[in-house]
N, C-alpha and C positions, 0 to 999 in steps of 0.2 A: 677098479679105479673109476671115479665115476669123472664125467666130463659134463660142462654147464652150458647148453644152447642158450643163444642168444636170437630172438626170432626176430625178422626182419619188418616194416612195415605190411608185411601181406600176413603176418606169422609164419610165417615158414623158420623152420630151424636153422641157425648159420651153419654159412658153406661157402668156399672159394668159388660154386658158383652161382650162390644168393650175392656176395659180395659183389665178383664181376657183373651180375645183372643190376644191382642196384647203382652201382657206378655210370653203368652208361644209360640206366633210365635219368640219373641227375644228367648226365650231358647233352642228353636227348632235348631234355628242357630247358639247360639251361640256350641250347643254342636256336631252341623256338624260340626263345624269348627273345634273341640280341637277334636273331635274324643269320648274323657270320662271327666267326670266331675262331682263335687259333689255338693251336692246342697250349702253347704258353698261356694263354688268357684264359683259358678254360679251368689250367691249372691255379691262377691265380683266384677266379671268383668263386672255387668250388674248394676249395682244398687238398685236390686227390694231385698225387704226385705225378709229373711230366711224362716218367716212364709209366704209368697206371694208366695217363690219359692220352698218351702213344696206341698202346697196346690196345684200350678198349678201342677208339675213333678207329684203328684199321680190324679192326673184328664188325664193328657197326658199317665199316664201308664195306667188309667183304659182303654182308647181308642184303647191303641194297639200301641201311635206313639213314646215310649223310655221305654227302659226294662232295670232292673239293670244287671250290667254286672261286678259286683266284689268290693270289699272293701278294703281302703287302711288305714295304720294306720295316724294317722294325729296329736299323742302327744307323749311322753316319755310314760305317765299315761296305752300305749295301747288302747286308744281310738282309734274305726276305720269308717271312714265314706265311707258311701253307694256312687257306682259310677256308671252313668248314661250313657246310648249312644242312640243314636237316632237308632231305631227299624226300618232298612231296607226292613225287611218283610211286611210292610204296606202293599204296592203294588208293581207294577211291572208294566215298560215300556218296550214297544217293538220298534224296530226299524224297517224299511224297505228300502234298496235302492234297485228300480228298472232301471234297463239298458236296455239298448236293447239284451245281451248277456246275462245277467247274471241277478236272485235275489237273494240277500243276505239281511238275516233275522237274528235279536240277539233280545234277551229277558234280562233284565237286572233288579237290584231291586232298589232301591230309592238310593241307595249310590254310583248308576251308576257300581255295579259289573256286570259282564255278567256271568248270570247264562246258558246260550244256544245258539247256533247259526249254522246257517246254509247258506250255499251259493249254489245254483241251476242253470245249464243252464236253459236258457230263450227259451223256444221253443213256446212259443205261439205267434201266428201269427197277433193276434190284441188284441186290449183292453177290448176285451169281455174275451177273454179267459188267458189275463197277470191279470185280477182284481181275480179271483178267485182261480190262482194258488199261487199269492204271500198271498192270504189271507190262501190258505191251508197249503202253507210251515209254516206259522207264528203260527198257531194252531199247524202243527208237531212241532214246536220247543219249543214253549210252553208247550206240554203236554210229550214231549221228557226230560225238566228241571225237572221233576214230580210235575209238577204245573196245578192249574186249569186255566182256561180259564176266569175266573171272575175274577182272582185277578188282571190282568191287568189294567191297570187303563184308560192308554193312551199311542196312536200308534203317531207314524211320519211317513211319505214317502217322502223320498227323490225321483226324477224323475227328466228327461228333462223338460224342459219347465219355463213358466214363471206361476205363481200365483199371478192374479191383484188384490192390498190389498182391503181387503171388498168382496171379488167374492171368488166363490170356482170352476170357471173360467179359467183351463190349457192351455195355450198359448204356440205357439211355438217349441211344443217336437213334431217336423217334424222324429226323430229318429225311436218314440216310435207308429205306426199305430194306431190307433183312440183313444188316449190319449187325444185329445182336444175336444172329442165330452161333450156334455155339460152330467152334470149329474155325472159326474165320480167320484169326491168327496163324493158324495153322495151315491153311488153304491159305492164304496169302502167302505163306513163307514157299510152301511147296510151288505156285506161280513165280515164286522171283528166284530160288535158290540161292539164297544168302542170308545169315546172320540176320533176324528183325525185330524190330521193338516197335511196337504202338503205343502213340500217348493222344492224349487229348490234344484237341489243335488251339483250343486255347491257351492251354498250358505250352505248346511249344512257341504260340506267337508272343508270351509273355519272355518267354527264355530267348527267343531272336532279340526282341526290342531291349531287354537287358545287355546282350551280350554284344549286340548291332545297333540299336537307335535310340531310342526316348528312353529309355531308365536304367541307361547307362551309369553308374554310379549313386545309385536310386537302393537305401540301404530298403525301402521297404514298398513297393509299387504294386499296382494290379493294370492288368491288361483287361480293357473290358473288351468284348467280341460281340459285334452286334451285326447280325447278317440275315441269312434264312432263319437262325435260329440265334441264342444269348450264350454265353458263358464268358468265365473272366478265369486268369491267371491271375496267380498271386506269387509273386518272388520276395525274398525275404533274404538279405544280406547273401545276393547273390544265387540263392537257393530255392529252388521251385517247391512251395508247399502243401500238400494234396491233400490233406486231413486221414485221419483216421480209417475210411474205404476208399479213398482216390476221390473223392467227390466232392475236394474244394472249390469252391468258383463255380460250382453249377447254378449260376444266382437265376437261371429261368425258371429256376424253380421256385422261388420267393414269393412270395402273396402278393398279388395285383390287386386291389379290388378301387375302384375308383366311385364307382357308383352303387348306391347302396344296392344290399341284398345282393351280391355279386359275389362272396363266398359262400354263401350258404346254394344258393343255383349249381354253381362248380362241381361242391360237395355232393350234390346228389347224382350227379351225372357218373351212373355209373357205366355206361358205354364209354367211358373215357378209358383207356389203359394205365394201369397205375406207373408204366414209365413213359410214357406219351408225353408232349407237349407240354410245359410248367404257365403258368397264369402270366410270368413276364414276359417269359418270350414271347406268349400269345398276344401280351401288350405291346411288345414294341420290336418283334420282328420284322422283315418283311413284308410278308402279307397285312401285317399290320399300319405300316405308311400306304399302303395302297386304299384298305380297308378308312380310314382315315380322309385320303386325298377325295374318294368317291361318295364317302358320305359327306364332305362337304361340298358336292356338285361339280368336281372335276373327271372329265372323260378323258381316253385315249387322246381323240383325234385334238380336243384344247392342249394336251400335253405335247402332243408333236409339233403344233404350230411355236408354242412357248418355246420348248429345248432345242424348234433348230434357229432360235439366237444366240441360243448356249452351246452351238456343237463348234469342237474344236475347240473347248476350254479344258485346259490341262487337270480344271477341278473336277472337270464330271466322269473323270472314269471310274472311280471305285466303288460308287453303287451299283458295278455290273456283279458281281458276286451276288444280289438278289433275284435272278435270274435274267434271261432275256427278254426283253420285251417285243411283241408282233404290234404292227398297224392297227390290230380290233383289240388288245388286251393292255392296258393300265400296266404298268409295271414302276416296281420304285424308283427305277434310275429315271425314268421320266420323269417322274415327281419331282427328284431332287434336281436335275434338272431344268425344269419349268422355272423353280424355284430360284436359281443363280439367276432366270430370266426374269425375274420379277413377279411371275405371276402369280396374284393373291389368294387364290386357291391354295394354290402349292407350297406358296409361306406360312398358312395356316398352317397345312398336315403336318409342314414342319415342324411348328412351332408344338403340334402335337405331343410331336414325337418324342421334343423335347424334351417336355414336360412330362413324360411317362419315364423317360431316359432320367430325368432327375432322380426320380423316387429310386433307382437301382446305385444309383452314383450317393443316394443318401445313407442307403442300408450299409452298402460296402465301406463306408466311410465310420459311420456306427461300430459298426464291428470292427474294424480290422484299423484302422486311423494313417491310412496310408500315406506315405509321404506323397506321390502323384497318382492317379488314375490317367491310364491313357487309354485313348477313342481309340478301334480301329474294327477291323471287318468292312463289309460290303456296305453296309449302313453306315456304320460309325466312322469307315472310309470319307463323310462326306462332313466331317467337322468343321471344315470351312464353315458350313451352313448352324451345325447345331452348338458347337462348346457357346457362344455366345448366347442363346435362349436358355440351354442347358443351366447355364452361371446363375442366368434372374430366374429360371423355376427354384434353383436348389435355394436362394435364398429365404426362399417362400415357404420351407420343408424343415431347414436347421440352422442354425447357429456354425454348425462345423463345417469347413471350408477348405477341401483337398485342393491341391492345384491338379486340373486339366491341363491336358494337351492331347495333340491328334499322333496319331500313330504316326512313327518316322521311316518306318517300312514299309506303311501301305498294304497291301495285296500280298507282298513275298512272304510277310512275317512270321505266316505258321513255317513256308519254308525253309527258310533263313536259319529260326527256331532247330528244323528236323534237323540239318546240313551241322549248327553247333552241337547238337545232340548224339549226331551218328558220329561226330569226328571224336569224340571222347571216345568212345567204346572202339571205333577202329585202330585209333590207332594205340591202344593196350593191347590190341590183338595182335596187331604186326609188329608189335616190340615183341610178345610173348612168342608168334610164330618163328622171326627169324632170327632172332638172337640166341637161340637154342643152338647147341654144337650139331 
């Protein structure tokens, strides 16, 4: 006698208990979505029969993954029925973005609440000693939420670099000192002991600001990331897109050349690495508004005097991701600072910046014809100052005209990013873990 499988969305062959798991991953969802729900209304918006959605809710409650959460009345008669919500404390994601300046670490539960977080200068000098600090902040913040360290489920990192799909392989975070030595994924996972995924951090701050702030509803957007170093995310109808090796968005890499004979110089420089630093970023990173601010005759000490009539302006915190600045050393946030203060030094370097900033907001435009490009990073943190030079360079460049805007997350954004990215994969796991007999 032969019998016909019918395979379920994962393929798997049917079975009373492919059915009962598919049942209560639809209830799973559907009760994310409404938030509370009774089992009568469960029955009605789903179609699975009252005794089905009896039977699964008290198998998902015995698990631990939805707990009653109140009763409402539901006739004249005073009848009142039991209301349900999906049990956030299951587990718990952690997020990481590492920079070159900075790690920032948040813990969060399956409903993507952020129960803890923490943000750290980056003092460690290479990737021996940035893998076990960002693994130590994430344990302080953890056991800082008064939570154990097991219930984690699953970590994200955000970082430079690129992640070739199928490898666990860091390319190109020329930023971040021995980040691309092989193994690192690995050593990382062994410091945190949990489930990990590493993406690019601009790809996660494009997937935050989708899912959390500025391209929210944005069928086709890029994240531009301008900080120490450049890179841009690209989402697409929801969908983070990485091309072909994962190395969508790496726009630092695109031709600079502003003044003439300035690729053919590049070209020869063979002491360069061939995954070292790209000619944009080198245009319009960091070092590069500094590089800028001093070539037109702006020092430290003029910068100090200018930014402290800008201190305590809610605008100047986000060019601190370009590093810190001391009393004898220039740094960008000074600049961009000076700059809110008026001083014309510092509105030029700006205006610089601007201006080099167009030519990457023109390429990606070119190419890809996005509905928004949004500012954000350490740098690009400071669009108060540039979308508007930014606007009159790009006129100067094309015809074609994305709407800008500044990032709506700020700083958190590659977090934010990791936090919706871990919460996908955790909680498949702790439906797969405890819905099992």
């Amino acid at each position: 006698m032969m019998t016909t499988q019918i395979p379920d969305g994962a393929g798997r062959p049917w079975s009373r208990q492919v059915l009962r798991s598919n049942n209560e991953r639809v209830l799973l969802e559907r009760l994310r979505a409404a938030g509370t729900a009774s089992r009568a209304e469960l029955a009605r918006v789903t179609g699975i029969s009252k005794p089905t959605v009896s039977t699964a809710l008290g198998h998902l409650e015995r698990a631990g993954l939805v707990r009653e959460t109140g009763e409402v009345v539901t006739s004249g008669r005073g009848r009142s029925a039991v209301l349900y919500e999906v049990d956030p404390t299951a587990g718990y994601v952690v997020g990481i973005d590492v920079g070159r300046s900075w790690i920032r670490v948040a813990v969060a539960d399956l409903d993507g609440a952020i129960a803890g977080r923490a943000e750290v200068a980056n003092t460690a000098r290479d990737a021996d000693e940035m893998l076990p600090a960002a693994a130590s902040i994430a344990r302080s913040v953890v056991r800082s939420a008064g939570l154990d360290w097991d219930v984690v489920v699953h970590t994200v990192v955000g970082s430079p670099g690129v992640i070739a799909p199928g490898t666990s392989e860091v390319r190109y975070a020329a930023n971040l000192p021995g980040w691309g030595r092989p193994g690192l994924v690995e050593r990382m996972q062994a410091e945190l002991g949990t489930s990990l995924t590493v993406h690019n951090d601009a790809n996660l701050a494009a997937l935050g600001e989708h899912a959390f702030g500025a391209g929210q509803g944005s069928p086709l957007f890029v994240y531009l990331m301008v900080g120490t170093g450049v890179g841009a995310g690209v989402v697409v109808d929801g969908r983070l897109f990485q091309g072909a090796h994962g190395a969508a968005g790496e726009v630092g890499y695109l031709p600079f050349a502003p003044e003439p004979g300035a690729v053919r110089e590049r070209a020869v420089d063979e002491s360069r690495p061939a995954d070292g630093r790209g000619m944009l970023e080198d245009a319009v990173g960091g070092d590069a508004v500094v590089a800028a601010a001093t070539a037109l005759g702006m020092v430290a000490s003029r910068a100090a005097a200018s930014g402290s009539a800008a201190s305590g302006s809610a605008a100047s915190g986000p060019g601190a991701d370009s590093g810190p600045a001391t009393a004898l050393a220039l740094g960008a946030k000074d600049v961009f600072d000076a700059a809110r203060a008026g001083d014309p030094l510092a509105l030029a370097a700006v205006r610089v910046e601007a201006g080099r900033l167009a030519h990457a907001v023109a390429a990606i435009t070119a190419v890809l014809d996005p509905t928004l490009i949004v500012l954000g990073g350490g740098i690009g943190g400071n669009a108060d100052l540039l979308l508007k030079p930014v606007r009159e360079a790009l006129a100067q460049l094309t015809p074609l005209r994305p709407e800008l805007a500044a990032s709506a997350l700020g700083r958190d954004a590659v977090l934010m990013g990791a936090i919706a990215t871990a919460l996908t994969t955790a909680r498949e796991y702790v439906f797969e873990s405890r819905s099992t007999d």
